[in-house]
Structures are given as structure tokens and as C-alpha cells.
Residue, then its C-alpha position, 0 to 999 in steps of 0.5 A: x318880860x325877862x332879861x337872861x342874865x347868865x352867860x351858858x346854862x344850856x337853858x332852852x324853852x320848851x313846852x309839851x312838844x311837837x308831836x304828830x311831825x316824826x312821819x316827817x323825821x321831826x323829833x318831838x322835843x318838849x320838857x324832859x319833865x313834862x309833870x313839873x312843866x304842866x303843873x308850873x302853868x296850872x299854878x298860874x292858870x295858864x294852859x297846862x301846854x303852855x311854853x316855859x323855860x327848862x333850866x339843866x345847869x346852875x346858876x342860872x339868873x333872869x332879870x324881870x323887865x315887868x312886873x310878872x307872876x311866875x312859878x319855879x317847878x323841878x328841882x328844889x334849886x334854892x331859888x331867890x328873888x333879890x334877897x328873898x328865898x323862894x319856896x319850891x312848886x309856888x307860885x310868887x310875884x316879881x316886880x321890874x328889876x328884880x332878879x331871880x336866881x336859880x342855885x345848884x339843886x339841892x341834892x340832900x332835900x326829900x327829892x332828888x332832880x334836876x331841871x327846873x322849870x320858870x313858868x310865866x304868867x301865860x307862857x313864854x311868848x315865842x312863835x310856834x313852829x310845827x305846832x310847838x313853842x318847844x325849841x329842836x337844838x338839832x334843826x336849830x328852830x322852835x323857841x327862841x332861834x332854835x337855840x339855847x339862852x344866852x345873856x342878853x336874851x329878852x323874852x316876852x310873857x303872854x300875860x305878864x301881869x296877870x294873877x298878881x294877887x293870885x299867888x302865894x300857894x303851890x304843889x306838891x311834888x309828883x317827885x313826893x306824891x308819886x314815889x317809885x324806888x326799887x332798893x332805894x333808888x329812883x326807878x322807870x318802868x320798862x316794857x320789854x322792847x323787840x329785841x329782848x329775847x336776843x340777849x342772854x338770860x344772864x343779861x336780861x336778868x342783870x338788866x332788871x337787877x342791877x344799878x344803871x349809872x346816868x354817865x355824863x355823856x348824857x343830854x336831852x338826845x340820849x343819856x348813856x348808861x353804864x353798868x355791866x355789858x349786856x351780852x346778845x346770844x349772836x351778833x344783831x345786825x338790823x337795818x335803821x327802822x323808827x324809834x321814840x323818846x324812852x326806847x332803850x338801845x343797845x350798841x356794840x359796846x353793850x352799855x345801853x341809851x335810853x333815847x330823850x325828848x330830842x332823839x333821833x326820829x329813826x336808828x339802827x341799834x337792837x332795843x332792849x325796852x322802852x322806859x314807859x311814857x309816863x315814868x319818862x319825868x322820872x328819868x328826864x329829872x335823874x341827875x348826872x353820876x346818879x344811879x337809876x333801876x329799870x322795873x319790868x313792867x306790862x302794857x296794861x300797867x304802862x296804861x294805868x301809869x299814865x291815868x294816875x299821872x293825868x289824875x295827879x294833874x286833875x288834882x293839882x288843877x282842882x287845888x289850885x282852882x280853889x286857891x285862886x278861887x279864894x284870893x279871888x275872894x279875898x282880893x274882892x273884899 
């Protein structure tokens, strides 16, 4: 029960994404930050899946038509709820009419991000299309028109009341609990991709080794990436063949693209690497103008990451089952 009060933040809604439909040429969508989505529901009780609101540009402002319980995840954004400042990864209860507004990340706090995440009591209540709430800008369906929020938009929670007395705790960030940084910058694991081996040693090792800057050519299809060109030993022609969100293109120009939650099902460009599933949070949350480092990385490695995402969220979960377990308690007495 939210009124958007914010002319043009590319915000959108989005949950886990529509995965199994790339057989049909369907991208996946989904939140670029999948950890800070899921652990915003678990904060509620809602179903880890459940759709929210992903936030790219700031300010950003909702008005709350119902009473609702809600939680702000991602970037520390100095959110504010009329007057009041709110705390990051918490979970708080707003009242009909309040505002909640969402400022420019802060950059100078322990992490740094750059998306937010507005979570609903029980997700945001938008019908399911291809299996997912999330929205697909490209074939304009999913969320909400299959378009980004615009001021006046009114969107429905599943269970907007629910949990009222269940707030006032939070997480963690994944950001804090699970640091990687290679010279003191975030870094992605990266398996090497089919057509590595066509590129110079020179480029190869330079690609491992140097800074990439996130160029603001970069959104939720691709983020382009500037540095020193990687050169292949002979020109690479290929036909257009499958690919997925993490893959690593090379174009002619030698300036890689990494492909983002809204990518194309299929291209023509050589690959280089994929930047591993459970690292993609980490660059989905890269701000624009940062710099990022890629870590090589093996298959087994890629595996275990994913397990320690999933035993960050078995955590997080476990928490918070015991918070609200205890206001339970409290509200009974």
C-alpha cells in the first residue's frame, strides 16, 4: 500500500527472476543484488522470493497509503521515514501517510553499494507473468506494465499489516560478512570463459591484474567496463550462440561487457569469462565511475561460493526467526 511520490528513478519491481524461459528467448530479470532482496523478505517473514522494489537513482520517495511493515536492504541510503532516520538491513513500521525517503548512498560508510532494495510486508502485489513478479524492461511485461515507477504509481502489499509488532531488528550485511577485495577493491570471482585461450598472454594476465572502471554506459543489460584493451592473437569471428547474466564479452573495441540480469538470451561476441553466480550481488551493487578487479577462480571454488551464500542466508533466517520469536513473546505478555 505505497503511492510513488518520485518523478524518474528507474526504479522497477523485481523478484528472484524468471528462470527456466531463456529456451524461449526470455531473459531472467531479477534483482541485481539477489543476497540483499532475499534477506529484506526474510526480515519480514516473507518468502525469500518474494517481489520488491529495486531502487538505482536517488532520491527516491513512497508514500504509505496503509499501515505496513517494510525493510530497506542494499545501499546505506540515509533512509528517512517522515522526520525520523532509519537504520540499514532493519526492519521498521510505517503508518497511512507517512513518507519514506530514500537519499544518495553513502559512499563513505563501511560498504560501498548502490541499489536499494523496499521490501513489503508479504511482497509487493503484482501479478505473475512467465512465473516471476520481476519486471523485463526490454519486452515490457512483468511488474508493474512491464515498466519502470513513475510518480503516481500505486502499488499493493500481499499482507501489508502483518508483523507490526514484529520489527525493529536486522541484518548484517553480506557486503560486511562476506568481504572480497583484491588490492583494496571489491572484487568477482571469474571462470575462465570458451574463448580465453584466443587472447594474448599479455591480455590475459592484464585482465586478472588490472583495475576495471564500471562506465556510465552501464545498466541492468550489461555494464561496460573500461581499461587497457584486450588484444586477441587473430581476429575472432563467431556466430550468435546462447549466453547468461555474468558472461564477459569482448567486442571489437577490446573493452569488455560483462551481461547483467536483463541480458540478451543470445550474442555474438568471444567471452572471455563469466563472473561467477554467487559474486554477481557484488558487482549488481558496483557503483557507477567505481573500479572493480576480477579473481580467477575454478569450477569447485564457484560451487563452494554458492554454498556459503546460501549458509549466510540459513543464518540470517535462523536470526531472525528468533527475533521475532521474542517480540512474539513480548507482544504476548
Amino acid at each position: 500500500m505505497i503511492e510513488v511520490l518520485s518523478a524518474s528513478a528507474l526504479a522497477t519491481v523485481q523478484d528472484l527472476g524468471r528462470l527456466g524461459e531463456l529456451r524461449w528467448g526470455v531473459g531472467s530479470s531479477g534483482a541485481m543484488d539477489p543476497l540483499a532482496l532475499a534477506a529484506g523478505n526474510l526480515l519480514l517473514g516473507n518468502d525469500e522470493g518474494a517481489a520488491a522494489i529495486e531502487v538505482p537513482v536517488f532520491p527516491f520517495q513512497v508514500r504509505f497509503t496503509a499501515d505496513c511493515a517494510f525493510a530497506v536492504t542494499g545501499a546505506d541510503c540515509a533512509a528517512r521515514l517522515d522526520d525520523v532516520a532509519l537504520l540499514p538491513w532493519w526492519t521498521h513500521a510505517a503508518r497511512a501517510g507517512q513518507v519514506l525517503q530514500l537519499g544518495v548512498p553513502q559512499q563513505a560508510s563501511a560498504w560501498r553499494a548502490s541499489r536499494v532494495y523496499l521490501c513489503l510486508a508479504g511482497g509487493v502485489d503484482v501479478p505473475e507473468v512467465l512465473g516471476s513478479r520481476s519486471t523485463q524492461l526490454r519486452g515490457a511485461f512483468g511488474g508493474l506494465d512491464g515498466r519502470a515507477l513513475r510518480r503516481g504509481d500505486k502499488l499493493q502489499a500481499v499482507a501489508p499489516g502483518a508483523g507490526l509488532q514484529a520489527t525493529g531488528f536486522g541484518l548484517v550485511p553480506p557486503a560486511l560478512a562476506l568481504p572480497l577485495e583484491a588490492d583494496g577493491l571489491p572484487a568477482m570471482r571469474v571462470l575462465p570463459a570458451g574463448e580465453y585461450g584466443h587472447y594474448t598472454e599479455a591480455s590475459r594476465a592484464s585482465f586478472w591484474a588490472e583495475a576495471w572502471k564500471i562506465t556510465p554506459q552501464s545498466d541492468r543489460y550489461g555494464y561496460r567496463l573500461a581499461g587497457a584493451p584486450l588484444q586477441p592473437v587473430d581476429e575472432i569471428e563467431m556466430r550468435s550462440h546462447g549466453i547468461v547474466p555474468g558472461v564477459i564479452q569482448v567486442p571489437p573495441s577490446g573493452q569488455p561487457i560483462v551481461q547483467m540480469c536483463d541480458a540478451q538470451p543470445s550474442g555474438g561476441y568471444p567471452k572471455i569469462g563469466t563472473v561467477i553466480e554467487a559474486d554477481r550481488w557484488r558487482l549488481g551493487q558496483a557503483p557507477i565511475g567505481s573500479r572493480i578487479r576480477f579473481v580467477e577462480t575454478t569450477w569447485d571454488e564457484a560451487v563452494a561460493a554458492l554454498d556459503q551464500n546460501r549458509r549466510w542466508l540459513d543464518e540470517a533466517r535462523r536470526l531472525v526467526d528468533l527475533h521475532r520469536g521474542q517480540r512474539g513473546a513480548e507482544h504476548a505478555h
